[in-house]
C-alpha positions in Angstrom: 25.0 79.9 -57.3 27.6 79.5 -54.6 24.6 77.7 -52.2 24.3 75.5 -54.8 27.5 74.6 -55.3 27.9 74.0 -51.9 25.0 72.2 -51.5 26.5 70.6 -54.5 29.7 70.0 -52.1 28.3 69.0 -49.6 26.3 65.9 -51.4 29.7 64.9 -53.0 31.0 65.1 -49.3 27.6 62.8 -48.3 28.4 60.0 -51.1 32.1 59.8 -50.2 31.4 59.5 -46.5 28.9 56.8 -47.0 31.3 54.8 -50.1 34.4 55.0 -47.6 32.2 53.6 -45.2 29.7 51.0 -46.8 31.4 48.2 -45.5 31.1 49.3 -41.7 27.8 50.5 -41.6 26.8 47.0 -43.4 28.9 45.2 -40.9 27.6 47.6 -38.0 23.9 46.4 -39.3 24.7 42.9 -39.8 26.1 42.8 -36.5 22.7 44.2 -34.2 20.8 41.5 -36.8 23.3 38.9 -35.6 23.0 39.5 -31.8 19.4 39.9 -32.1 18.7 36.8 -34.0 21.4 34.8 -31.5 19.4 36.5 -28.6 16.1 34.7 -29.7 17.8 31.4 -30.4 19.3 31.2 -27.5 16.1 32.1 -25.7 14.4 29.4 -27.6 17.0 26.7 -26.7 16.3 27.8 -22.8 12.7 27.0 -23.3 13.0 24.0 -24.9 16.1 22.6 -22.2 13.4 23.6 -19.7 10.5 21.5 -21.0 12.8 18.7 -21.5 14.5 19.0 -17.8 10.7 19.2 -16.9 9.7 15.7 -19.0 12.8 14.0 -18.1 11.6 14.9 -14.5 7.9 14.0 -14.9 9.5 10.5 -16.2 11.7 10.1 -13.4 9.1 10.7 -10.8 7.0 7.6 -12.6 9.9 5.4 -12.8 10.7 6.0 -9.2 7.8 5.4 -8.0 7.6 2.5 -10.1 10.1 0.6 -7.5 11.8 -1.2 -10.4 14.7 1.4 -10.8 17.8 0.2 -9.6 19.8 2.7 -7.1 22.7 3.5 -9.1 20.4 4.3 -12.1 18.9 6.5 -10.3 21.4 8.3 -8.7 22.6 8.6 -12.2 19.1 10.7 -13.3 19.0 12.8 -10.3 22.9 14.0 -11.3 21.7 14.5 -15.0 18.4 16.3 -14.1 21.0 18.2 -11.6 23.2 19.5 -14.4 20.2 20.6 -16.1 18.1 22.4 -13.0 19.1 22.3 -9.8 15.5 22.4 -8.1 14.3 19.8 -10.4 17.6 17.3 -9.3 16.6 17.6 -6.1 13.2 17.3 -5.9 14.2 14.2 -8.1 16.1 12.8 -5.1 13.5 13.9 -2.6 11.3 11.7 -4.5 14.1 8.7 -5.2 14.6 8.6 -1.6 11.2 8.4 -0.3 10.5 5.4 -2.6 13.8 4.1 -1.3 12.9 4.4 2.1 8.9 2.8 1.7 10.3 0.0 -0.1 12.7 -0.5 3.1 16.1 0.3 1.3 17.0 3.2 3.8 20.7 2.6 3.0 19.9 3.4 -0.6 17.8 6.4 0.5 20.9 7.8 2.7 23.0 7.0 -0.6 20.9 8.8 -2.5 21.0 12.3 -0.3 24.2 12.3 0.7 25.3 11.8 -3.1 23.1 14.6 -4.0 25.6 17.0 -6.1 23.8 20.5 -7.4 21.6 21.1 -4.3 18.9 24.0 -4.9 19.5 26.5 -2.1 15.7 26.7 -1.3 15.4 22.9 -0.5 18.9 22.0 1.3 17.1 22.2 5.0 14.9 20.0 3.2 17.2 17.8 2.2 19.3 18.1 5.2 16.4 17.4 7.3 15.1 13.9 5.9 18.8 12.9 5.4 19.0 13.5 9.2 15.6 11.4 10.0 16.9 8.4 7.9 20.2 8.8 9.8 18.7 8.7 13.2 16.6 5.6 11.9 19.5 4.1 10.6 21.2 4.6 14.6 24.0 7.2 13.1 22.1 10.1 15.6 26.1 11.9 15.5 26.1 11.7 12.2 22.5 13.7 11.9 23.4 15.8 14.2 25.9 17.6 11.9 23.1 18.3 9.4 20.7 20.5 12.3 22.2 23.4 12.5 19.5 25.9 11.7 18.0 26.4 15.4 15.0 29.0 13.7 14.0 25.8 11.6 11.7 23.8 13.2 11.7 20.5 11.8 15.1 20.9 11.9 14.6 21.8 15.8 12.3 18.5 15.6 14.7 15.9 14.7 17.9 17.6 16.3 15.8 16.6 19.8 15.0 13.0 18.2 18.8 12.8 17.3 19.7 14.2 21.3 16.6 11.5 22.7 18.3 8.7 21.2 21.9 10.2 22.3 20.7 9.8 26.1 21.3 13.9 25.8 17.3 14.4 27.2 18.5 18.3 29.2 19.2 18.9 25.2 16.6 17.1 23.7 14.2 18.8 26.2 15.6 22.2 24.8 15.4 21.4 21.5 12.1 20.5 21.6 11.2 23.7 23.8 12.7 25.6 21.0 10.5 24.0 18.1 7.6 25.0 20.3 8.1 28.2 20.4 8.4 28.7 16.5 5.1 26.5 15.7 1.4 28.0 15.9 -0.6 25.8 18.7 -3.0 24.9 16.3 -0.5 22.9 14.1 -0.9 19.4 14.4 3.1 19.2 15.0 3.1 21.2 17.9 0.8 18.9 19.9 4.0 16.2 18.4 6.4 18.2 19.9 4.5 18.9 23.5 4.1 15.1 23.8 8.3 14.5 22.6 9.0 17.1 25.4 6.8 15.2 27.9 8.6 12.0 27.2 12.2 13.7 27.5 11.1 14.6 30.8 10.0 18.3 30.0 7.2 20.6 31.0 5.4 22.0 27.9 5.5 25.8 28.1 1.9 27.3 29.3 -0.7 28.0 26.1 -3.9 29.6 26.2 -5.5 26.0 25.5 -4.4 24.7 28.6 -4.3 27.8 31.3 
């Protein structure tokens, strides 16, 4: 009799827990619902901002190549995409500033780079790289020297001797160039580029098995 009582208790004890606390347990549940259901929609919005980002892209690269966008507009979709992805903003410029530069606008192209916001961290030698080459064309060299600072890149390598050639600075031109050699394979088409760059600066090219 007394186990059932408090077995009896105990039940009471049960239902009054749970009554006192029906409202937090309910709020407790609704809560993990909440957060789960606000996980998954913000996962869907992700996915969908991604495949726009990637349309508005795909759209961009058209238009670009179309020739008929005007520089400003197109400045102002390489900042948009930026805000959106930062590789996609500036492969968007990349490709802005190519069609820039074909169609003979390098001044546009140079616009285009140096207004270049959101820069993916991957690409900036990129970047920095063809920003330098337009520079050099454009006969700013100092200025494109201050964007070749990477001495184990060699394109960077590349054009920081192109920059020095045109400087009348050939001893570091020559060095450079040397440089660049040494990071390229011999069987890469650049490397035979560089050997004859280094031959004009006045250099010797550095002894391969091709030519020993």
């Amino acid at each position: 009799m007394d186990d059932l009582l408090n077995e009896h208790e105990q039940s009471e004890r049960v239902r009054s827990w749970v009554r006192s606390n029906a409202i937090g347990i309910i709020g407790g549940v609704a809560l993990g619902f909440g957060a789960i259901i606000g996980w998954q929609w913000w996962q869907v919005q992700r996915l969908q901002a991604s495949m726009g980002a990637n349309r508005q892209y795909a759209q961009a690269v058209v238009d670009f190549e179309s020739g008929t966008v005007a520089a400003d507009k197109g400045q102002a979709t390489v900042a948009e995409l930026g805000k959106q992805n930062a590789t996609l903003g500036t492969l968007a410029a990349l490709q802005l500033a190519k069609n820039q530069a074909e169609a003979g606008k390098r001044d546009e192209a140079i616009a285009t780079l140096q207004k270049l916001g959101n820069v993916d961290p991957d690409l900036k030698p990129v970047v920095s790289q063809r920003l330098a080459r337009l520079l050099i064309d454009g006969g700013k060299a100092k200025d494109a020297l201050a964007l070749l600072d990477d001495d184990r890149n060699p394109a960077m390598l590349d054009a920081k001797g192109d920059a020095q050639f045109v400087l009348g600075e050939r001893d570091k031109a020559r060095e450079a160039y040397l440089k660049a050699l040494a990071l390229v394979d011999v069987a890469d088409p650049q490397h035979r580029l560089l050997t004859l760059k280094l031959i004009e600066a006045g250099g010797t090219p550095p002894h391969t098995e091709d030519n020993t």
